[in-house]
C-alpha positions in Angstrom: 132.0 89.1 112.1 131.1 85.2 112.4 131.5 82.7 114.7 135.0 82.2 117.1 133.2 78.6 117.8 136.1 76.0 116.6 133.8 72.8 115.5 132.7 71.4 112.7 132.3 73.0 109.2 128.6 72.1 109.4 128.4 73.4 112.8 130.4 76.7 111.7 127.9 77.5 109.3 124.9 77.0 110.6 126.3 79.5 113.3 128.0 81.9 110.8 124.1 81.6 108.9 122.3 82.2 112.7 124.4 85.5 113.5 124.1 87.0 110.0 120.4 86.3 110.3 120.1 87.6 113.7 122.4 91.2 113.3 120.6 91.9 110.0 116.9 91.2 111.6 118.6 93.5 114.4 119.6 96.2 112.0 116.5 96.0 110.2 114.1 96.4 113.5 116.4 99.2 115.0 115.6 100.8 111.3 112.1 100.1 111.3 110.9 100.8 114.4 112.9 104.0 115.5 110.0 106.0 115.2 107.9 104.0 117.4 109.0 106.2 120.2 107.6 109.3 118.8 104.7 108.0 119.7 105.9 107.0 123.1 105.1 103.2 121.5 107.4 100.0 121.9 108.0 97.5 120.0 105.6 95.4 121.6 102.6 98.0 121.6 102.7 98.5 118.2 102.9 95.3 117.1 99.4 94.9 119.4 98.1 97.8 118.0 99.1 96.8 113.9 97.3 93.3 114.5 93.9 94.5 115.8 94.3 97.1 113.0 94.6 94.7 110.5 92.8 91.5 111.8 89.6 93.2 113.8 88.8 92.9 117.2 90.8 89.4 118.5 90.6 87.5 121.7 93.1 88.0 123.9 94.7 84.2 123.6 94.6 84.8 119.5 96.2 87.9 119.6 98.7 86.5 122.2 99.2 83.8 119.6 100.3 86.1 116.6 102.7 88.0 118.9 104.3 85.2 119.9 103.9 86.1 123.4 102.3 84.6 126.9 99.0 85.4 127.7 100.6 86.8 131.2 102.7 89.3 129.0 99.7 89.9 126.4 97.7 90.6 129.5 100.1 93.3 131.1 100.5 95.1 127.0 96.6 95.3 126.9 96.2 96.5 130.1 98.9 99.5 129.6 97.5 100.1 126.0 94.2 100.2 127.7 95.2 102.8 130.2 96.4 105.5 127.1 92.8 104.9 125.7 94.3 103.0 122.5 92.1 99.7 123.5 89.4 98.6 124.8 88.7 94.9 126.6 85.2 93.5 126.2 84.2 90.0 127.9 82.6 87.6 126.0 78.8 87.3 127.1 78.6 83.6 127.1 82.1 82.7 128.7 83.6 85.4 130.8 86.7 83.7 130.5 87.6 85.3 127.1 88.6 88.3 126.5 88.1 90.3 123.2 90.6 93.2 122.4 89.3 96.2 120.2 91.1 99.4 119.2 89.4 102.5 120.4 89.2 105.6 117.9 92.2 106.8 119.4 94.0 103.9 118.7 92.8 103.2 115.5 93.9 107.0 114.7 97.1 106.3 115.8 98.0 103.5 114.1 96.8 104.9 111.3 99.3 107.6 111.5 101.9 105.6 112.6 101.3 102.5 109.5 102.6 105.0 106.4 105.6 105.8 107.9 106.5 102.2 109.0 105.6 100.5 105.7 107.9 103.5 104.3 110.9 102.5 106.2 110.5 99.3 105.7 109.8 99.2 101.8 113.2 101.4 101.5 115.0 99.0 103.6 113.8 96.0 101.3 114.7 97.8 98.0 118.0 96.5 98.5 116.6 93.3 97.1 114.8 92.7 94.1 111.5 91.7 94.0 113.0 87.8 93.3 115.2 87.7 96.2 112.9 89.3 98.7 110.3 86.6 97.7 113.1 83.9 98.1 114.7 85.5 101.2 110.4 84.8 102.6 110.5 81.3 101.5 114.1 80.6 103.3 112.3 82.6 106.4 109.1 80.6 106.2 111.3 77.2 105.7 113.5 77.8 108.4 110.8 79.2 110.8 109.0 75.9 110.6 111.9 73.9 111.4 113.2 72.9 107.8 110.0 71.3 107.0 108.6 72.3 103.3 106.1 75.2 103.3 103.2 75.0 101.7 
């Protein structure tokens, strides 16, 4: 269903454009991340959980960065993902103001778990594309996600 907004045909399909975008990023999540709450995980936790898997212990104000959150709302994730034993925060020696975030074995196990099945779901979502249009559908996502500027 698009837009009921009577304006412009510019203005009616940029909208038309920013609800398809937004259902089918909806659709996809739901898809993706039903499973999360096997593992009694949100959204949010896991996507804590899959960054320090990947990237390594962070800082708390770089991992707040690549979850697009607030450090107040990074800060209250740690701390209950710290309570279940899946992290662990460490202050930094030489300025107690930063914080470094680690996974603990636990967490590290369960993510591990978790990753195969998520990648999974995802991969099968995606193989309605081919391989050309999910690699353009990146560069539209990249392009529009920095504002229309060109990516490089």
């Amino acid at each position: 269903m698009g837009t009921k907004y009577r304006g412009g045909e510019r203005e009616m399909r940029a909208l038309n454009a920013f609800i398809t975008l937004m259902r089918s990023a909806d659709s996809i999540s739901a898809f993706a991340h039903g499973h999360l709450k096997d593992a009694g995980l949100t959204v949010s936790q896991f996507a804590a959980l899959e960054a320090l898997y990947h990237c390594g212990d962070l800082c708390q104000g770089n991992l707040a960065g690549k979850l697009l959150r607030t450090m107040g709302s990074v800060t209250s994730l740690i701390a209950g993902l710290e309570r279940r034993g899946l992290v662990k925060r460490v202050r930094e020696p030489g300025d107690k103001r930063f914080v470094r975030v680690g996974l603990t074995q636990k967490g590290r196990g369960l993510i591990g778990r978790i990753m195969p099945r998520h990648v999974g779901l995802i991969t099968r979502r995606f193989q309605a594309l081919s391989p050309a249009e999910q690699e353009r559908l990146r560069e539209l996502c990249r392009k529009l996600g920095k504002g229309g500027r060109p990516v490089s």
